[in-house]
NUVODO-995332 format. One record per atom (N, C-alpha, C): atom name; x, y, z. Coordinates in nm, 2 decimals, decimal comma. Layout:
residues N
ATOM;CA;X;Y;Z .
...
END
This chain:
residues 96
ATOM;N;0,08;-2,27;-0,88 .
ATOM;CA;0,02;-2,19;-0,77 .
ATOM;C;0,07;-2,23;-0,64 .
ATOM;N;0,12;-2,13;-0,54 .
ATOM;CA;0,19;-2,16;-0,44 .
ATOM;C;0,03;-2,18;-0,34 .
ATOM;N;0,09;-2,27;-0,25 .
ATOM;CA;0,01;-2,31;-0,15 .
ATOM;C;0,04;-2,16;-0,06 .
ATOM;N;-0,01;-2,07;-0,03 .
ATOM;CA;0,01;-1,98;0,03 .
ATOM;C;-0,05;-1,87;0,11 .
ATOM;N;-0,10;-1,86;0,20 .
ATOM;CA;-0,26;-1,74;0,22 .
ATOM;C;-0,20;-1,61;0,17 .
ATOM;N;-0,31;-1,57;0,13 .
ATOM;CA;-0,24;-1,44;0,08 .
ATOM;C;-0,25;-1,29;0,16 .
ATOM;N;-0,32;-1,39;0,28 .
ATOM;CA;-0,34;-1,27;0,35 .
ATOM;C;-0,27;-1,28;0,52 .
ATOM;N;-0,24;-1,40;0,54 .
ATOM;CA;-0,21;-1,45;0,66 .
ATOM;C;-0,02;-1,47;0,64 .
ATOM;N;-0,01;-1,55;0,46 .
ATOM;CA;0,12;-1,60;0,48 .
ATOM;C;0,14;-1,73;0,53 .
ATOM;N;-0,01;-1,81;0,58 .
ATOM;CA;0,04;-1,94;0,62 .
ATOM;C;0,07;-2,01;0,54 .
ATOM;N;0,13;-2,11;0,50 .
ATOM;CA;0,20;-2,21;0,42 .
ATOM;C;0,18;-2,34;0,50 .
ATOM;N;0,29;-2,42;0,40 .
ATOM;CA;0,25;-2,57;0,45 .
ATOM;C;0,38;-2,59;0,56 .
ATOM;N;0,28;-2,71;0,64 .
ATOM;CA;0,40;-2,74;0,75 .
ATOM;C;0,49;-2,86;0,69 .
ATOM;N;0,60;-2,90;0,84 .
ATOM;CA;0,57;-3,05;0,79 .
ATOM;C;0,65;-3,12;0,91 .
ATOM;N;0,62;-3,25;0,91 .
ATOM;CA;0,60;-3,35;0,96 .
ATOM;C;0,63;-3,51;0,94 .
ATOM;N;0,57;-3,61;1,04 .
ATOM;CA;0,58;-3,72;1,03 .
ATOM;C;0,47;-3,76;1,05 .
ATOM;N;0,45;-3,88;0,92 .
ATOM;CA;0,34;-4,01;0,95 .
ATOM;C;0,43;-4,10;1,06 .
ATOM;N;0,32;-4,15;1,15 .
ATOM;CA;0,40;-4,21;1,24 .
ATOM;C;0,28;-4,31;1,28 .
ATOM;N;0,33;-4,47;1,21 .
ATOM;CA;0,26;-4,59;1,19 .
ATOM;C;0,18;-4,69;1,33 .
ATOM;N;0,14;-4,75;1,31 .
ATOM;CA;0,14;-4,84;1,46 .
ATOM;C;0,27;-4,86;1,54 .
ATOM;N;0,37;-4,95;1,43 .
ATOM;CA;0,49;-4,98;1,46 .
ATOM;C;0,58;-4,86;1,45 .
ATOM;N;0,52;-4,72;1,48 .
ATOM;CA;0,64;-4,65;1,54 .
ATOM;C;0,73;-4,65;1,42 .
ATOM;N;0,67;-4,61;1,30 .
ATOM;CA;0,77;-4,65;1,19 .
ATOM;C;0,73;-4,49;1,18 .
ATOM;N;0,87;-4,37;1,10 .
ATOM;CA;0,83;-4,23;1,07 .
ATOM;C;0,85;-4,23;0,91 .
ATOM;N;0,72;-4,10;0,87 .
ATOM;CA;0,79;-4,09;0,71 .
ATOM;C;0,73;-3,97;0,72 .
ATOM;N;0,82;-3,84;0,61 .
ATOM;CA;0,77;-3,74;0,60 .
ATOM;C;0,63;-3,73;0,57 .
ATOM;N;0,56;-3,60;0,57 .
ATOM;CA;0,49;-3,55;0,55 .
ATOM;C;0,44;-3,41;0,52 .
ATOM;N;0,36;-3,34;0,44 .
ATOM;CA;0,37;-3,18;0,44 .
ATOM;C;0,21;-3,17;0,49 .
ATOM;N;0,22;-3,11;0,58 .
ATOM;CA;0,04;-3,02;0,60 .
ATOM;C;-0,01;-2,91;0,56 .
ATOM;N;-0,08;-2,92;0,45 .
ATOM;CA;-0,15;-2,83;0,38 .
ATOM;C;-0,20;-2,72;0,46 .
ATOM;N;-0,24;-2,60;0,44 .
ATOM;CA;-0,30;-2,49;0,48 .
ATOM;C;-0,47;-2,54;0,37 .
ATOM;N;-0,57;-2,52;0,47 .
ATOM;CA;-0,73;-2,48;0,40 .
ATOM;C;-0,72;-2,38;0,35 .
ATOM;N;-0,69;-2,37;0,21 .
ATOM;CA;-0,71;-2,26;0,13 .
ATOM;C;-0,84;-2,30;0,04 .
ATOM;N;-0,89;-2,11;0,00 .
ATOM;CA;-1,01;-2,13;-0,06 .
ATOM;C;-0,98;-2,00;-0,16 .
ATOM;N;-1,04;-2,04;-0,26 .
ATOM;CA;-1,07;-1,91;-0,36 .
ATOM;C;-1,23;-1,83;-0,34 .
ATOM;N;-1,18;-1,72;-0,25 .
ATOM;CA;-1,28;-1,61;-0,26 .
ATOM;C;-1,28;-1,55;-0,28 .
ATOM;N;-1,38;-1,43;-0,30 .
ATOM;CA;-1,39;-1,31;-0,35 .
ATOM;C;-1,44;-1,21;-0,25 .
ATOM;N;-1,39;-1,11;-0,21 .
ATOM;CA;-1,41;-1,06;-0,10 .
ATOM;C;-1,45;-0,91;-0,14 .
ATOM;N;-1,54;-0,84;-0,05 .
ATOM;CA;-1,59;-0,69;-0,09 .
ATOM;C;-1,56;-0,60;-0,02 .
ATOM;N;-1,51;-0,52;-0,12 .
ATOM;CA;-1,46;-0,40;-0,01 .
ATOM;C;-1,56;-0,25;-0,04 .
ATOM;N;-1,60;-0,24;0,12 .
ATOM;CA;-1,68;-0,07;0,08 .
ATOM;C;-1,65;0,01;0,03 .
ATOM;N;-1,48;0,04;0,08 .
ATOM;CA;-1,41;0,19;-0,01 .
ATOM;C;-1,42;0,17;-0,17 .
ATOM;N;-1,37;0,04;-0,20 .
ATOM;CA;-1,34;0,04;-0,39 .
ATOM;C;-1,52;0,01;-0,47 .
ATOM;N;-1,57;-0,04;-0,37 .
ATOM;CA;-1,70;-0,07;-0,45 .
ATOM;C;-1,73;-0,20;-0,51 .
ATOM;N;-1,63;-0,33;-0,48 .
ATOM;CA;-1,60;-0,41;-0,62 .
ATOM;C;-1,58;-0,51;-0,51 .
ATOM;N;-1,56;-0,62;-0,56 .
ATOM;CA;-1,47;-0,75;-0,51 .
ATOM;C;-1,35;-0,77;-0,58 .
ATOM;N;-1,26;-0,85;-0,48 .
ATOM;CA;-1,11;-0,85;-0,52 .
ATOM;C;-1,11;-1,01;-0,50 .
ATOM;N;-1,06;-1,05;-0,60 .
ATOM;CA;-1,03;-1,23;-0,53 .
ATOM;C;-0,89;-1,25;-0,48 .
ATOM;N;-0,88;-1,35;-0,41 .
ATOM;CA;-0,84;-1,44;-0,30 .
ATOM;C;-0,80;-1,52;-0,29 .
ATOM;N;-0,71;-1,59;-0,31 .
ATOM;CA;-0,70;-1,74;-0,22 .
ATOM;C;-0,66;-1,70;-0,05 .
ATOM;N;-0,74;-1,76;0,03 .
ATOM;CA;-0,68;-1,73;0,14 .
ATOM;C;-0,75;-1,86;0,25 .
ATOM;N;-0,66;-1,87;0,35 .
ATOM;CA;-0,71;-2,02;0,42 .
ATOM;C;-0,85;-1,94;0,53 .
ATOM;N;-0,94;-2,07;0,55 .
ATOM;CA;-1,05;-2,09;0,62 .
ATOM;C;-1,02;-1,99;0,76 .
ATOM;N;-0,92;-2,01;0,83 .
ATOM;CA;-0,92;-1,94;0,93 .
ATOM;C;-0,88;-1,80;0,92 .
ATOM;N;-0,83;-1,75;0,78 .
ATOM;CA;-0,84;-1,58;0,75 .
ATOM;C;-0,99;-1,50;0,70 .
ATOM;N;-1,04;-1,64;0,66 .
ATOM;CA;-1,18;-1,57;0,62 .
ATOM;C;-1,23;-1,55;0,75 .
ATOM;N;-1,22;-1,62;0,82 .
ATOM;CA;-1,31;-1,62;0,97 .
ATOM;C;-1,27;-1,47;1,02 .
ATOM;N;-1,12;-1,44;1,05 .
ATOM;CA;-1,03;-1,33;1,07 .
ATOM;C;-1,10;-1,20;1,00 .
ATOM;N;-1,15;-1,22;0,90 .
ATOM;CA;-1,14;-1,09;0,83 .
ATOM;C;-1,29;-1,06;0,88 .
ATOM;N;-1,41;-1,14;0,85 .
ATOM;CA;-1,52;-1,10;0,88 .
ATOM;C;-1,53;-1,11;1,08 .
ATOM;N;-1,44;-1,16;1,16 .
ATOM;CA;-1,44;-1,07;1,31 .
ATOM;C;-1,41;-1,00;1,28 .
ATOM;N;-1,31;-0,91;1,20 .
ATOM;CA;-1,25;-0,76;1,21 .
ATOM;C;-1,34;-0,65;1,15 .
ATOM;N;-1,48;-0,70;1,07 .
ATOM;CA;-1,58;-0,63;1,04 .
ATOM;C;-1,55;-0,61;0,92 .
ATOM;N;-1,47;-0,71;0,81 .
ATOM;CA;-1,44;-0,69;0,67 .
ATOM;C;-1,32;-0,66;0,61 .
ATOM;N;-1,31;-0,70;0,45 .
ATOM;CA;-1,15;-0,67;0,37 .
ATOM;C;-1,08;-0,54;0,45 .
ATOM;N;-1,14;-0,43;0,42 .
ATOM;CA;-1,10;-0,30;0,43 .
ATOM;C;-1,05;-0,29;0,61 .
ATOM;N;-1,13;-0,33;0,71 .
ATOM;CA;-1,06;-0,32;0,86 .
ATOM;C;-0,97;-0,42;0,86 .
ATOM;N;-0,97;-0,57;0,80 .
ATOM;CA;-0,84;-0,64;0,81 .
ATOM;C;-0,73;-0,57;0,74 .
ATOM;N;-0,72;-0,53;0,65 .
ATOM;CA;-0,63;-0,49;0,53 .
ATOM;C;-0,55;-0,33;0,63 .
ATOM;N;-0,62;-0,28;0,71 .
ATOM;CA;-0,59;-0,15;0,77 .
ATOM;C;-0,48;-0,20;0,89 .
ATOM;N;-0,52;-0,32;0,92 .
ATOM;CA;-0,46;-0,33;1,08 .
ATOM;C;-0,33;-0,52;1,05 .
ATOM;N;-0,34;-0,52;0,89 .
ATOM;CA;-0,23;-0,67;0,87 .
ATOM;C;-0,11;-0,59;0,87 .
ATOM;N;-0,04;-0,68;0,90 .
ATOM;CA;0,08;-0,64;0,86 .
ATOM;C;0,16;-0,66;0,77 .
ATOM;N;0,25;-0,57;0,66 .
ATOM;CA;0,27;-0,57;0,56 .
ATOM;C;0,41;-0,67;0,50 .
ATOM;N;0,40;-0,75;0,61 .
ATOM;CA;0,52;-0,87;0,57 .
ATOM;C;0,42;-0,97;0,52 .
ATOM;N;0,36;-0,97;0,59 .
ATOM;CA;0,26;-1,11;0,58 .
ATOM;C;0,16;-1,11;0,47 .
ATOM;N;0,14;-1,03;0,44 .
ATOM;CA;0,05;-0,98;0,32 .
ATOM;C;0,16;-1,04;0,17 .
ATOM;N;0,06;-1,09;0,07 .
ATOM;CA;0,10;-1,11;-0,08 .
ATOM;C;0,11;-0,99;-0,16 .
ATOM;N;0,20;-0,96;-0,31 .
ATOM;CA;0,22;-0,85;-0,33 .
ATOM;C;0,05;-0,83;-0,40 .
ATOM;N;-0,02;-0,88;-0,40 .
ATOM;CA;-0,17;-0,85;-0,43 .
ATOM;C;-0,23;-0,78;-0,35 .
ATOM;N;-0,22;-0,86;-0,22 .
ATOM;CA;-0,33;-0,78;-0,09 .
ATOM;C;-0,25;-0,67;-0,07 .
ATOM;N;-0,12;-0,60;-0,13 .
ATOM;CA;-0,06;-0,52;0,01 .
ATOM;C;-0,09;-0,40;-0,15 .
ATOM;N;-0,15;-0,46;-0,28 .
ATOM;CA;-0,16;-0,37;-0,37 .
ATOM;C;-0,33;-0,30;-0,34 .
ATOM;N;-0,35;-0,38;-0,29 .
ATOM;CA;-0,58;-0,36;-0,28 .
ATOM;C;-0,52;-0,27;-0,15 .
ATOM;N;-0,44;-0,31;-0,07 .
ATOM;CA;-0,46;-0,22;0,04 .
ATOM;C;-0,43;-0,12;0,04 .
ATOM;N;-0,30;-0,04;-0,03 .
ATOM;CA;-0,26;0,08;-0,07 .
ATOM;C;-0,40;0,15;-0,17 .
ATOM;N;-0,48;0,08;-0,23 .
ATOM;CA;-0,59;0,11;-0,33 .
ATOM;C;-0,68;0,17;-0,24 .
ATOM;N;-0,74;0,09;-0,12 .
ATOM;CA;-0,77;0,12;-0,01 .
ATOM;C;-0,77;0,23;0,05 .
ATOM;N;-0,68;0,25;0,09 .
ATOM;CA;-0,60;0,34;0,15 .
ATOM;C;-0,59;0,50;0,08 .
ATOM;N;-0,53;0,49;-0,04 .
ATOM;CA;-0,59;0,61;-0,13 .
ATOM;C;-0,73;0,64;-0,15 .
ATOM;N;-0,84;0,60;-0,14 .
ATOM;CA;-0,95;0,58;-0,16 .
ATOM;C;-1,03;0,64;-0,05 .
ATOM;N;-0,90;0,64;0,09 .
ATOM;CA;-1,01;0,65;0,18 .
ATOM;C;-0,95;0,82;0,23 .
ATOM;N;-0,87;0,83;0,17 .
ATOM;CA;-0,79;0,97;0,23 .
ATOM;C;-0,86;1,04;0,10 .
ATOM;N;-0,90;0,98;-0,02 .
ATOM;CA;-0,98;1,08;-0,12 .
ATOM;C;-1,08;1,14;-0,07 .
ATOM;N;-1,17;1,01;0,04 .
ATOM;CA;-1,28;1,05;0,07 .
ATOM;C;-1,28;1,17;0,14 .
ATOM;N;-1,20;1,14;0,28 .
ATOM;CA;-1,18;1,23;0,38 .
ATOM;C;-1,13;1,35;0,33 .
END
């Protein structure tokens, strides 16, 4: 399982440990990833998730899955989210 948001695209950094004595050694920084499950009004359902702590924060400012998913951009998005969002998206032009 890739360390990876699936909604954001952040991944891991990386870096140095860097000791008292100024000594360096690699290091990778993890992204806060979480497995959620998120609800969308158009489909009726929840879709799960892995996605890091500061996308969940992202998605509920933007008023939920469905207004984040409307306004991401489709690079950044995993081939999951960018499939819920064309789901989305059909769903909502049925309505209209």
């Amino acid at each position: 399982m890739s360390r990876v948001c699936e909604l954001t695209g952040k991944g891991p950094m990386v870096g140095n440990n860097s000791s008292h004595a100024n000594n360096k050694t690699k290091r990778r920084y993890l992204p806060n990833l979480n497995d959620v499950t998120l609800q969308s009004e158009t489909l009726g359902r929840g879709i799960k998730f892995r996605i890091s702590a500061a996308a969940l924060r992202s998605v509920d400012h933007r008023g939920g899955l469905d207004a984040y998913l409307a306004k991401a951009k489709d690079t950044e998005l995993s081939a999951n989210a960018m499939k819920v969002k064309k789901e989305i998206a059909k769903a909502q032009a049925a309505n209209a």
